[in-house]
Each structure stands twice: as structure tokens, then as C-alpha cells.
Backbone as ProteinMPNN parsed JSONL, in Angstrom:
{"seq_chain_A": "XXXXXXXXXXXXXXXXXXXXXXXXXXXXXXXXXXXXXXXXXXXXXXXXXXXXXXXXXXXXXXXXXXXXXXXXXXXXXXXXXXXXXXXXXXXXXXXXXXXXXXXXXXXXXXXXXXXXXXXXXXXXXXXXXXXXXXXXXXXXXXXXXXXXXXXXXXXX", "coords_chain_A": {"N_chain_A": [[-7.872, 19.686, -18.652], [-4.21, 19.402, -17.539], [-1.438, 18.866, -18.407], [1.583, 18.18, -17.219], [4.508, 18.784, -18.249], [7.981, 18.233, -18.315], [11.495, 17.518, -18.288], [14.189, 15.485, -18.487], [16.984, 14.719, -17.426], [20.218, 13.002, -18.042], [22.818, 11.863, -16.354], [25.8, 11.391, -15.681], [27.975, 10.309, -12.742], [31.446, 10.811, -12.2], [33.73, 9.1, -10.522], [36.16, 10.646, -8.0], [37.695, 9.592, -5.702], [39.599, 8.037, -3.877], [38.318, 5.39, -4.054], [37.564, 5.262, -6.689], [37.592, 2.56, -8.251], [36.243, 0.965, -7.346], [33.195, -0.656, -6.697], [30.414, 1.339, -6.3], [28.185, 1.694, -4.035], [25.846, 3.291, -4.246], [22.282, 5.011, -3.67], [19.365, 5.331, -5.407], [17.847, 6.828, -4.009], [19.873, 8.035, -2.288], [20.812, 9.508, -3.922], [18.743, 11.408, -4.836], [18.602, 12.707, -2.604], [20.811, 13.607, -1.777], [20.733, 16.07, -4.16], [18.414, 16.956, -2.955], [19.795, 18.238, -0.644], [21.695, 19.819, -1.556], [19.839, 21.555, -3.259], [18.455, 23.072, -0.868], [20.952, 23.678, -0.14], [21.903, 25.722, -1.421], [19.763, 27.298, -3.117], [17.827, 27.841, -1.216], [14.846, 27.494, 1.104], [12.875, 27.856, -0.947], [13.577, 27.146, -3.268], [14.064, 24.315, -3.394], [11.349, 23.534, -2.996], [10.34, 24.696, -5.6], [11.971, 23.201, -7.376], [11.784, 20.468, -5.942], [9.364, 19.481, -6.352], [8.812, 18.22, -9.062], [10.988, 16.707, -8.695], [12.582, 13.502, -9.832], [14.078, 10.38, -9.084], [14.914, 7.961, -11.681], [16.428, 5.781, -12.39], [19.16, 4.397, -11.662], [22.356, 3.568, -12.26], [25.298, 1.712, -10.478], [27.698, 0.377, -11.519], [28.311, 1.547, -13.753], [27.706, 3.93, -13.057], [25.574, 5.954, -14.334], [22.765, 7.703, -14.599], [19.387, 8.137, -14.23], [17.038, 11.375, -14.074], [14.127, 12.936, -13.77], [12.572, 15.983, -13.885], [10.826, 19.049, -13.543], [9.966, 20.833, -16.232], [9.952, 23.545, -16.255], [11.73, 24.345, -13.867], [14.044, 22.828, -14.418], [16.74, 24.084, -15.012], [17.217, 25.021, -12.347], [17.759, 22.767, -10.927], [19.671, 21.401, -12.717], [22.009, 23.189, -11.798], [22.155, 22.874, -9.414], [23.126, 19.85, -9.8], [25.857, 20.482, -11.029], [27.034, 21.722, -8.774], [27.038, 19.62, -6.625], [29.556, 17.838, -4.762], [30.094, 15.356, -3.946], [28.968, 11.839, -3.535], [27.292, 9.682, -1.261], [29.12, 10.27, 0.541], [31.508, 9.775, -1.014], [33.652, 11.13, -3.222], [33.09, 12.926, -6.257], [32.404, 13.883, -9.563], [29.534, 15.207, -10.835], [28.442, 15.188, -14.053], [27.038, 16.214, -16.539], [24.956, 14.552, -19.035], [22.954, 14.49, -20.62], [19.848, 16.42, -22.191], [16.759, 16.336, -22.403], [13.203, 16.13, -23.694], [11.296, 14.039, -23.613], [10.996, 10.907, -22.272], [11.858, 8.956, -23.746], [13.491, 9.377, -25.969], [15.933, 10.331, -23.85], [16.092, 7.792, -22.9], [17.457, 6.633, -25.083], [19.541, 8.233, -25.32], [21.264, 7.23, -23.277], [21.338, 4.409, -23.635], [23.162, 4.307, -25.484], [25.445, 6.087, -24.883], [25.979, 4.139, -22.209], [26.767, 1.659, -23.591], [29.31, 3.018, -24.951], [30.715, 3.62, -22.974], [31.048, 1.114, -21.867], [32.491, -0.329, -24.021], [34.808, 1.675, -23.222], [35.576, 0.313, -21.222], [36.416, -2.251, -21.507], [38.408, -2.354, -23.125], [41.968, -2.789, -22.373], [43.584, -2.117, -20.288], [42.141, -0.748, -18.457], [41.085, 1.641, -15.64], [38.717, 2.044, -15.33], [37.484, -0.39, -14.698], [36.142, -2.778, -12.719], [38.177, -5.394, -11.076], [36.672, -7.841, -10.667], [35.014, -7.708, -13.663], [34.862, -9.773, -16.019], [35.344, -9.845, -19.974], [32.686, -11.132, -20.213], [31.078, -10.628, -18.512], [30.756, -8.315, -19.106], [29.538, -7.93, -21.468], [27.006, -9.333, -20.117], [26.474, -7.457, -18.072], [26.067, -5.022, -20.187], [23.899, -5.788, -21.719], [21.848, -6.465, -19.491], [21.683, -3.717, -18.376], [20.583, -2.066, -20.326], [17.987, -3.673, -20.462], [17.381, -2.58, -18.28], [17.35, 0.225, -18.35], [15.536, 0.576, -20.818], [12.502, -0.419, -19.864], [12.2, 1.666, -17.938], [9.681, 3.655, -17.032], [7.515, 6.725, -17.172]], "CA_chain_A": [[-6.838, 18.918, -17.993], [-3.278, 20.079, -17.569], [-0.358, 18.131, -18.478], [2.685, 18.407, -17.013], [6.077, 19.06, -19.078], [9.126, 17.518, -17.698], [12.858, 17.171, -18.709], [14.896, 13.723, -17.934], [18.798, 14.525, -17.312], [21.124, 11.392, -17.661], [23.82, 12.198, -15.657], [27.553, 10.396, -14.949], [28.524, 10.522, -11.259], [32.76, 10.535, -12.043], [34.205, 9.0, -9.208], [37.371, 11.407, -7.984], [37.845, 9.736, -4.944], [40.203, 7.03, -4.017], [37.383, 4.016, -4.201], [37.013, 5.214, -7.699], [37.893, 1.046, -9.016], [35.526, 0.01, -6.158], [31.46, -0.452, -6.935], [29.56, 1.877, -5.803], [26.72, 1.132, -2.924], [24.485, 4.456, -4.186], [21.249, 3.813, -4.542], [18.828, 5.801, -6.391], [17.282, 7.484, -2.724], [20.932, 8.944, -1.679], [20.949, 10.399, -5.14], [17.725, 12.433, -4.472], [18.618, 13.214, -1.033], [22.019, 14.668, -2.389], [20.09, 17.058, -4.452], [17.717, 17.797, -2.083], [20.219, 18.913, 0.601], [22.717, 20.841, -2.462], [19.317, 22.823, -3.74], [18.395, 23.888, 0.02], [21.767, 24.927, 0.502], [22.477, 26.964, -2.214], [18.762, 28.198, -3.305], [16.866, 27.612, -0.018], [13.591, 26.296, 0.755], [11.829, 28.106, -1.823], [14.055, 26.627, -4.275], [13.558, 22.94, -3.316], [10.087, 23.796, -3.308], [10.275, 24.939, -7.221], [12.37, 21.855, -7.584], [11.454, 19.225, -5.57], [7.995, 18.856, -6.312], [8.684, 17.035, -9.837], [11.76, 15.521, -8.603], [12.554, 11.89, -9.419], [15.491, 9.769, -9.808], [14.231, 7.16, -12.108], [17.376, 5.249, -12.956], [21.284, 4.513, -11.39], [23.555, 1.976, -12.197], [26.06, 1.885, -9.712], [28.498, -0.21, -12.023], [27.959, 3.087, -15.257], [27.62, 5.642, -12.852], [24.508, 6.98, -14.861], [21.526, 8.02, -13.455], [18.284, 9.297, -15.087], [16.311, 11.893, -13.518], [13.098, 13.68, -14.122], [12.788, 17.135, -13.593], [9.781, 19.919, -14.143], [10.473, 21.78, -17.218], [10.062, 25.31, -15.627], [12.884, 24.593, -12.602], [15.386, 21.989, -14.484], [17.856, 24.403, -14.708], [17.872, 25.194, -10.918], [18.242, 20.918, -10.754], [20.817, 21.316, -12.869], [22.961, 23.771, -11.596], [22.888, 21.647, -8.308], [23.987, 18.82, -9.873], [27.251, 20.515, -10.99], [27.436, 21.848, -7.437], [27.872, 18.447, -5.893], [30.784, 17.795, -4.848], [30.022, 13.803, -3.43], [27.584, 10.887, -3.319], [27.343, 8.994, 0.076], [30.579, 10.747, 1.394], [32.625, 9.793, -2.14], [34.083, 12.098, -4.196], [31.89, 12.829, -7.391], [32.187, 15.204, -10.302], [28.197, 14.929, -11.621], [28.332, 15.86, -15.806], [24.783, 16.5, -16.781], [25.189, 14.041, -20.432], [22.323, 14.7, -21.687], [18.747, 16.655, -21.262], [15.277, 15.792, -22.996], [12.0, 16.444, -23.289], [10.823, 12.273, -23.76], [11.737, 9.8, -21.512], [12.078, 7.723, -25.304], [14.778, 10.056, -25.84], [16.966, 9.981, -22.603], [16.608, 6.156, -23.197], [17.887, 6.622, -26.36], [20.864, 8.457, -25.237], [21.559, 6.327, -21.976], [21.884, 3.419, -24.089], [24.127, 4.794, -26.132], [26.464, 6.259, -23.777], [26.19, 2.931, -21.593], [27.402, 1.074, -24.535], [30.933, 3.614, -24.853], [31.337, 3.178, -21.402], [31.305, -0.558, -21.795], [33.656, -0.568, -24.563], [35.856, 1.611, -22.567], [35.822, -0.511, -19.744], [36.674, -3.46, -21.981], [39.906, -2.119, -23.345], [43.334, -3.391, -22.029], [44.528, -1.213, -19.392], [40.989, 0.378, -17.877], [41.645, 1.87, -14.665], [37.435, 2.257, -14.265], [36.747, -1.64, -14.782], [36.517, -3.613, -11.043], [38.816, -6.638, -11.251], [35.916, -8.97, -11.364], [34.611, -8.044, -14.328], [35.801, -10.102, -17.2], [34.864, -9.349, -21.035], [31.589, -11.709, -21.006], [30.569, -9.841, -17.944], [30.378, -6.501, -19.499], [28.406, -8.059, -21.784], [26.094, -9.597, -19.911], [26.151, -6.371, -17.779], [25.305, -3.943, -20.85], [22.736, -6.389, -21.666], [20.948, -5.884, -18.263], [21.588, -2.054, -18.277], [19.838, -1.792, -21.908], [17.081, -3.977, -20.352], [16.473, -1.819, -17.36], [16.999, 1.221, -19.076], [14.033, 0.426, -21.827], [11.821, -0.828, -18.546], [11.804, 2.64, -17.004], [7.895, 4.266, -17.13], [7.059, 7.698, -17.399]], "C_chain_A": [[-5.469, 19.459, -18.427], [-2.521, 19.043, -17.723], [0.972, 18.91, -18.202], [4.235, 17.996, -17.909], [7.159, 18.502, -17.937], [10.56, 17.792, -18.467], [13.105, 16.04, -17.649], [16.23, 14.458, -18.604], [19.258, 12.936, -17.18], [22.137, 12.111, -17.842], [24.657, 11.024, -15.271], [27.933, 11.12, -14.334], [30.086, 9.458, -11.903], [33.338, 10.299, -10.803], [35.685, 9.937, -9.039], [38.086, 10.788, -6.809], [38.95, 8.452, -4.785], [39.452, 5.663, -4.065], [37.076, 4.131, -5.885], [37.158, 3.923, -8.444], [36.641, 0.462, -8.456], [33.88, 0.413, -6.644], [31.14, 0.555, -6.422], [28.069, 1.201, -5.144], [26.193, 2.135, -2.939], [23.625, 4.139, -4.207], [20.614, 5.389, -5.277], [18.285, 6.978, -5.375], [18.108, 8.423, -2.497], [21.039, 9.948, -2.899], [19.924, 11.828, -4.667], [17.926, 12.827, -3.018], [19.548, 13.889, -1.403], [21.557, 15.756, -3.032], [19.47, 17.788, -4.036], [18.509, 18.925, -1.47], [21.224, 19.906, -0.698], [21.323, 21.83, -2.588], [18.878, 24.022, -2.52], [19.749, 24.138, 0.032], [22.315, 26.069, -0.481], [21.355, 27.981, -2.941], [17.577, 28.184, -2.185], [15.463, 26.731, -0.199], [12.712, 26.722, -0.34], [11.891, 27.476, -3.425], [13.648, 25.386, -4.541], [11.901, 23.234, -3.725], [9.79, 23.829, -4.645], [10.718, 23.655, -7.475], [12.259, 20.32, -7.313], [9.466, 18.181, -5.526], [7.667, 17.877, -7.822], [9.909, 16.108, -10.296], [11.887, 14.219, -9.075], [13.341, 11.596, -9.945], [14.87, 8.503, -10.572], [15.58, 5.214, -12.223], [18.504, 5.365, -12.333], [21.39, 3.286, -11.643], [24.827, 2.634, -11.71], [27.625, 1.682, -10.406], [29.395, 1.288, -13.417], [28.162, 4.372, -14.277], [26.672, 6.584, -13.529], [23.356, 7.004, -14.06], [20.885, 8.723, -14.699], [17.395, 9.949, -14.179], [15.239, 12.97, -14.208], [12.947, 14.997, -13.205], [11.244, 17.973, -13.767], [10.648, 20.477, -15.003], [11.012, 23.225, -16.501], [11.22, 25.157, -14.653], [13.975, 23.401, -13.338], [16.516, 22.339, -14.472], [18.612, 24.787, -13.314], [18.793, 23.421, -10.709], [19.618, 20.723, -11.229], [22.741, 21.716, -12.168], [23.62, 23.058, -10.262], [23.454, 20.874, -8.47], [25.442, 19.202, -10.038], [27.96, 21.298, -9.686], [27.504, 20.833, -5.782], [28.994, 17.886, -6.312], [31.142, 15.898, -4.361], [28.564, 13.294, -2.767], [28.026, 10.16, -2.182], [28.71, 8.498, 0.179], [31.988, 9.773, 0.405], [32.96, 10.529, -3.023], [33.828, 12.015, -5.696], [32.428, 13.767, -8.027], [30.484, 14.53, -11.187], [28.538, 16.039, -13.565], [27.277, 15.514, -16.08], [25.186, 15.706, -18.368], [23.95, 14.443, -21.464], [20.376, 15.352, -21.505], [17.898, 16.203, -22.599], [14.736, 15.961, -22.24], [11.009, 15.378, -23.081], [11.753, 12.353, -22.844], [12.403, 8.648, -22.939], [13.641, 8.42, -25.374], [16.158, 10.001, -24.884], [17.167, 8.601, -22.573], [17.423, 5.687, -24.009], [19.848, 6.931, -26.028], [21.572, 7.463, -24.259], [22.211, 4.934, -22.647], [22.945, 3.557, -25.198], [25.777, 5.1, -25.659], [26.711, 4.998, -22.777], [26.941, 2.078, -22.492], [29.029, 1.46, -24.847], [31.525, 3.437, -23.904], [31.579, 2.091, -21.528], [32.57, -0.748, -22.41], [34.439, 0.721, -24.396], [36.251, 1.091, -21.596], [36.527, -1.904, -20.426], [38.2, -3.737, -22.444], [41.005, -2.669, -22.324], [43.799, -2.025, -21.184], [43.395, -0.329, -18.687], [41.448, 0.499, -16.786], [40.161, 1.592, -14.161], [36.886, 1.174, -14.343], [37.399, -2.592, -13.223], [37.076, -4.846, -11.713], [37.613, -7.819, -11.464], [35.081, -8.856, -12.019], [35.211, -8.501, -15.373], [34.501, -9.591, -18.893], [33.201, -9.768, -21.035], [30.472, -10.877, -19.875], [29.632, -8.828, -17.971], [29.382, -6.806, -20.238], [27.352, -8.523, -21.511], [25.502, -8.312, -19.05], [25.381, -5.303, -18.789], [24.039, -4.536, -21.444], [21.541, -5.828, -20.968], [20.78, -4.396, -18.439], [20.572, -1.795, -19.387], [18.195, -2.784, -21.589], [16.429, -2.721, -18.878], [16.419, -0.726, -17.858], [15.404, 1.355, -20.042], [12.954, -0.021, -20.947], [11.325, 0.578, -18.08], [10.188, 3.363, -18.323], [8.43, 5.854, -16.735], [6.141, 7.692, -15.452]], "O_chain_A": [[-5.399, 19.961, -19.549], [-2.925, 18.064, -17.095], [1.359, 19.94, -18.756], [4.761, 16.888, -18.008], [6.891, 18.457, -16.736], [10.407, 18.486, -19.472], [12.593, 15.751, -16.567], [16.474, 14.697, -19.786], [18.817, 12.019, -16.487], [22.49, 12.774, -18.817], [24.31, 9.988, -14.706], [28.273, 12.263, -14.639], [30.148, 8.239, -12.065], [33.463, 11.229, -10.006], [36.381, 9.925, -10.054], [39.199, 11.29, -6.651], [39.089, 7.841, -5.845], [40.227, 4.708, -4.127], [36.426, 3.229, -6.413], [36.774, 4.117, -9.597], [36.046, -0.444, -9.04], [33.482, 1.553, -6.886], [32.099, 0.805, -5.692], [27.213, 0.477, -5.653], [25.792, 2.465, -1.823], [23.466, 3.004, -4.658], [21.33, 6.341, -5.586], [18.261, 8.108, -5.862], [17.692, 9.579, -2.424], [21.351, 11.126, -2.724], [20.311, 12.93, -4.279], [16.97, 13.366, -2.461], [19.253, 15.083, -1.437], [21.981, 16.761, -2.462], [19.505, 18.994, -4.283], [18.24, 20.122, -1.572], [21.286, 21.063, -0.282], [21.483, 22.939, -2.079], [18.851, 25.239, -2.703], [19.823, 25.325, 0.348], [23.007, 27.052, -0.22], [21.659, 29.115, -3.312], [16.444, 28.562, -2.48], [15.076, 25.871, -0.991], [11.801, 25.963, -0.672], [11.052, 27.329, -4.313], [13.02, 25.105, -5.562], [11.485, 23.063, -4.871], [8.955, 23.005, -5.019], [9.844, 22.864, -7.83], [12.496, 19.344, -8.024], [8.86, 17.196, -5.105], [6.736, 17.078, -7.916], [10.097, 15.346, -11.245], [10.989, 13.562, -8.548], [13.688, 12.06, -11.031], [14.125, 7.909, -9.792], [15.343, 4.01, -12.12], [19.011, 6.486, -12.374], [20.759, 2.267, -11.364], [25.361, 3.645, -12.167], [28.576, 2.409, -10.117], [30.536, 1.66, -13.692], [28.619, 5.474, -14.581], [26.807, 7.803, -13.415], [23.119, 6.38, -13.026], [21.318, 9.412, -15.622], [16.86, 9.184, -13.376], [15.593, 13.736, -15.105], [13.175, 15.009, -11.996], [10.406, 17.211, -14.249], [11.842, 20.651, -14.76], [12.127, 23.716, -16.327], [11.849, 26.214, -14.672], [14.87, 23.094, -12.55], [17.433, 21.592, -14.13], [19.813, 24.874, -13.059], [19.958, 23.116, -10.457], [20.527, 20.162, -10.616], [23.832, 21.153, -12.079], [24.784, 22.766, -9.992], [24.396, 20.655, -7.707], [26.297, 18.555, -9.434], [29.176, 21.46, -9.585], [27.791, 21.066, -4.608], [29.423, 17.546, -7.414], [32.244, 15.358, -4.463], [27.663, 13.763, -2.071], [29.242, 9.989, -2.104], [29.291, 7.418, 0.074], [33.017, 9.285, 0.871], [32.13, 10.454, -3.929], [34.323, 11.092, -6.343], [33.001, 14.631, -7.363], [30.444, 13.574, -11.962], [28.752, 17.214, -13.865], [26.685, 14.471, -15.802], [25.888, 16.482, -19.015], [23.984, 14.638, -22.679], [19.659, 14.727, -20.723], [18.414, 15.791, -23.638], [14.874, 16.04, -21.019], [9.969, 15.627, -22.471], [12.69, 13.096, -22.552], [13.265, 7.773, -22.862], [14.676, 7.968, -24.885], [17.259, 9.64, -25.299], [18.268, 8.145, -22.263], [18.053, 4.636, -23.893], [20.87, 6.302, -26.3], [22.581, 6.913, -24.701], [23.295, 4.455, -22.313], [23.461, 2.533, -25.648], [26.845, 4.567, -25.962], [27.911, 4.873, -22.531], [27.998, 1.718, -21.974], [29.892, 0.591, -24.976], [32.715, 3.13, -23.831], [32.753, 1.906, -21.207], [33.567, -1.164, -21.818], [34.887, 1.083, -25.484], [37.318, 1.403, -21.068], [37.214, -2.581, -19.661], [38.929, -4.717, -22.297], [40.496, -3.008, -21.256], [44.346, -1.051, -21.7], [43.721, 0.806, -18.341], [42.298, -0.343, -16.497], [39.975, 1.099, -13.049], [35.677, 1.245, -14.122], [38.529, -2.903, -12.846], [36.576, -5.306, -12.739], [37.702, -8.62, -12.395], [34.077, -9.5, -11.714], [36.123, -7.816, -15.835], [33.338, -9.189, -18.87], [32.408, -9.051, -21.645], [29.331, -10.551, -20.199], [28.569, -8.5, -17.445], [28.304, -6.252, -20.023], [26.463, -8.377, -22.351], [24.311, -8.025, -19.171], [24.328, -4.768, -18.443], [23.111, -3.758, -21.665], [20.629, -5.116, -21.388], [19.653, -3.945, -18.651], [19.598, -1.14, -19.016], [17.29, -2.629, -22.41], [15.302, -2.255, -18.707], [15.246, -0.364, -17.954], [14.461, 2.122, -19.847], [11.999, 0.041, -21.721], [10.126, 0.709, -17.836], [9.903, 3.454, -19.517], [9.48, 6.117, -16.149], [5.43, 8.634, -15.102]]}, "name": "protein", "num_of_chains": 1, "seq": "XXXXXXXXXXXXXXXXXXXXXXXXXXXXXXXXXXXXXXXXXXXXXXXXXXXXXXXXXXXXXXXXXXXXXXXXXXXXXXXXXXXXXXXXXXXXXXXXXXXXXXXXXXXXXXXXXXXXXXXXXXXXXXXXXXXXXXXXXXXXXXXXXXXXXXXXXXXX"}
């Protein structure tokens, strides 16, 4: 029996665009469809092919902007390179920063909640530009709460 190797990217989608205050309505689908259509256009179908067969977005929060995705070992760097060759998520202006790769999913959880947590307490600070008006302080925390529960939730 063969086991398959993987990498899990957790990636922050930077908003650049003028909605950058405003939620995001991504979901986890447009994510993988964005990749799809960046790896056919810049390594064709043979590429997707290498890449899209152990595809999967496992993870977005719309609020964080993170995303976790699973990858095959052998093609993550094609995955990657797409990601920093999108340029926008459902027609908003994106810079994708690859935060962090692993070989566990324990791991990428590890970091995710970590990084979700800095994000929080920069969003919490006095003068955030990337916190939506209706979140107030108890918010965030009930938000990084949730995030740190769905995060530790995600399966293999």
C-alpha cells in the first residue's frame, strides 16, 4: 500500500483593492477555481493535471483572509508559484503570501492558529484600517475563538 505525501500551505489573501475594510464573500470553491484557472494559464493542462489531482482547499476565513490548502508533495511548488501569480479572488484585488508550508496537517494548524491570533491582536489595536466597523473587541474574541475551533476541526 502506497501512501500519499502531501504539503498544507496556509496562505493570507491581502486585500489591495478598494473593499479591502469590507468582508469578504470568498468561499473556499472560488479559491480552488482561482488556482485552477492561474495553473492552466501559466503551466497548461499538463500542469493542472500534476497539480490538480491532490488539490484541496481545506480551510478560509473570509474575516483572516487565511486559507489552508493541501497540495501533493511532488507538484506544491508548481501550486505555489500560482498562488503568487494571482493577482485577485472573485474579481478583488489580492496579493496571496504563501505563510507557511508543512508536511502535517498538526503542523499548519499549529501555525494558522498562531498567525490568526496576531492578526486578531492587530485588528484590535486603535486605529486598524483591516478591522470592519462592526467588529467590537469582544467580537474578535469570540471570532478567534471560532477560528481556533474550526481550524483544530479540519481532517486530513
Amino acid at each position: 500500500m502506497v501512501r500519499f505525501k502531501n504539503r498544507w500551505l496556509l496562505v493570507e489573501f491581502i486585500p489591495c483593492g478598494p473593499s479591502q475594510t469590507s468582508q469578504r464573500t470568498t468561499t473556499s470553491k472560488q479559491i480552488w477555481s482561482a488556482v485552477r484557472d492561474i495553473v492552466v494559464h501559466n503551466f497548461g493542462e499538463v500542469g493542472w493535471g500534476a497539480v490538480g489531482a491532490g488539490l484541496n482547499v481545506k480551510y478560509y476565513s473570509p474575516v483572516t483572509n487565511l486559507c489552508i490548502m493541501r497540495v501533493a508533495r511532488d507538484h506544491y511548488r508548481m501550486a505555489w508559484a500560482a498562488l503568487t501569480l494571482l493577482t485577485s479572488l472573485n474579481g478583488e484585488l489580492c496579493i496571496p503570501r504563501v505563510v507557511h508550508c508543512s508536511g502535517t496537517i498538526k503542523q499548519v494548524q499549529i501555525a494558522a492558529i498562531k498567525y490568526d491570533r496576531e492578526l486578531i491582536a492587530r485588528m484590535k489595536e486603535k486605529g486598524s484600517a483591516q478591522i470592519p466597523p462592526e467588529f467590537s473587541d469582544e467580537k474578535l474574541d469570540a471570532l478567534l475563538e471560532t477560528t481556533v475551533d474550526d481550524i483544530e476541526a479540519i481532517q486530513d
